[in-house]
N, C-alpha and C positions, 0 to 999 in steps of 0.2 A: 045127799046126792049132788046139791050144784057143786059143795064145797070138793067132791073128789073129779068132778069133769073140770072145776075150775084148775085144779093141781094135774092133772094130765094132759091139759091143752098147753099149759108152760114147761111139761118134761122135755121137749126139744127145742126152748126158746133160746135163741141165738144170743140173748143178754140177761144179765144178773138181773136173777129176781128174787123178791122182797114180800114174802107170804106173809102177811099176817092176821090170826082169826081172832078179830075184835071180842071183846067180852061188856060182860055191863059193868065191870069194876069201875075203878074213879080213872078218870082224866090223867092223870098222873101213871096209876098205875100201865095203862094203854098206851101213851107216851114210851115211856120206859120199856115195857116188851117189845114193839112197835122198832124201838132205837136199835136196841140187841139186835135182833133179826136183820135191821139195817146194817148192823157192825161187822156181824156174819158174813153177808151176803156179799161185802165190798172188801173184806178183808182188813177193816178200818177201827182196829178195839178203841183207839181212843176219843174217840168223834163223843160228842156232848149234847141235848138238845132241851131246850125248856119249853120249847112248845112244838106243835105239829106244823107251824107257820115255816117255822126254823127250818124241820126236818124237812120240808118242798122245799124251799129256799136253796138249801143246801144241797137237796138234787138236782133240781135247774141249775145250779151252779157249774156242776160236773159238766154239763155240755156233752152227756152220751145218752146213748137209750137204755134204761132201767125201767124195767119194769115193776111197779109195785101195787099189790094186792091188799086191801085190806076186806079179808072177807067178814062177814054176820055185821054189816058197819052200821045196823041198826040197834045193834047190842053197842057198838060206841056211842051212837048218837043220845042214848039213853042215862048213859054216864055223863052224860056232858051235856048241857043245855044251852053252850053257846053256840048251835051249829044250827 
């Protein structure tokens, strides 16, 4: 239920948004889909990231408003115990 009012409150959001629903897979793997969905949303196939540091880094950078989701992110935090 949150995850489909969370996707219907961005259906008319004035800026590129970046859904992604976390899983318990590894660090990597969550990274990596995480990236994709980034690549999608900005139209940018060759963009590269080795960690989630990066991938904010790399948004702040842009200097616009993006929005991004990461929903169930207790399902990432669970893959990942440096958080």
């Amino acid at each position: 239920m949150k995850t489909r009012l969370i996707k219907e409150a961005l259906v008319d959001a004035s800026f590129p948004v970046i859904f992604y629903q976390c899983s318990a897979e590894s660090y990597e793997r969550n990274l990596e889909s995480f990236a994709n969905e980034l690549k999608l949303s900005l139209g940018s196939p060759f963009l590269f990231f080795r960690s989630f540091h990066e991938v904010f880094s790399y948004l702040s950078s842009l200097n616009r408003r993006i929005i991004a989701v990461l929903d169930e992110y207790g399902e990432f935090k669970k893959s990942y115990g440096g958080i």
